[in-house]
N, C-alpha and C positions, 0 to 999 in steps of 0.2 A: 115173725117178720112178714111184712103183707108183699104181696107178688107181686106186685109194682114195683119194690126196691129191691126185688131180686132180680126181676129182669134187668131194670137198669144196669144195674150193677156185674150183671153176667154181659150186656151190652157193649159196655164202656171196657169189660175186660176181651170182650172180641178184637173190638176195634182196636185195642191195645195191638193183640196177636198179630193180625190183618198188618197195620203199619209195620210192624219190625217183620213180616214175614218180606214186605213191599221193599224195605229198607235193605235186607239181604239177595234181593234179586235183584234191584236195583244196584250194588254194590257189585253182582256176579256180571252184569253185561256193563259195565262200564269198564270191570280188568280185560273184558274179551277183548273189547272195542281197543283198549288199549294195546294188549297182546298182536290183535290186527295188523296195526297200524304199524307196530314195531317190525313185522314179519315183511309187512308191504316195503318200510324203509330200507330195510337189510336184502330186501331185492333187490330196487332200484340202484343202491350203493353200488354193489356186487354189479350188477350191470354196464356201470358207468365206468368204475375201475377195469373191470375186463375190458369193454369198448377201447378205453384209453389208451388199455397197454397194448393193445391189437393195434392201434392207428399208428402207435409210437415206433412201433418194434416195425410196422410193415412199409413203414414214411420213406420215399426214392431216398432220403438223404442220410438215411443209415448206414451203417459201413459195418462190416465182420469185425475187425478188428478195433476199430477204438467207439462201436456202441450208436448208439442214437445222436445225432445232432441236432443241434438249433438250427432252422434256415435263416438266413442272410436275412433280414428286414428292406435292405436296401438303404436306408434313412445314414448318411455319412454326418460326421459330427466335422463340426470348422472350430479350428483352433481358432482362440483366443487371441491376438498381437500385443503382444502391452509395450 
């Protein structure tokens, strides 16, 4: 066999390796970034719900005994005549 079409051929099978080694590392920071993102979501959640129930629970118009309330809107509804 002449060394021409062994290098080629040991060439072609690098470049084979080289891609799927690219292909696996590429595959490994794309679940991080995902993993991330998910970590970052489940903070901000978790913050927002806390915030929430802090504002809820500490609102002037809560009462001990029957819990949280709605405030008054103000906006009165007119009956209908018929």
């Amino acid at each position: 066999m002449p060394i021409s079409t062994m290098t080629s051929a040991s060439t072609a099978t690098e470049q084979k390796l080289v891609v799927a080694a690219q292909d696996e590392n590429d595959a490994i920071t794309t679940w991080k970034n995902i993993r991330t993102a998910a970590y970052v979501g489940l903070g901000v959640g978790g913050a927002a719900m806390i915030t929430g129930a802090v504002f809820l629970l500490a609102s002037p118009t809560a009462d001990a005994k029957t819990g949280p309330r709605v405030r008054d809107s103000g906006v009165r509804r007119q009956r209908r005549r018929l």
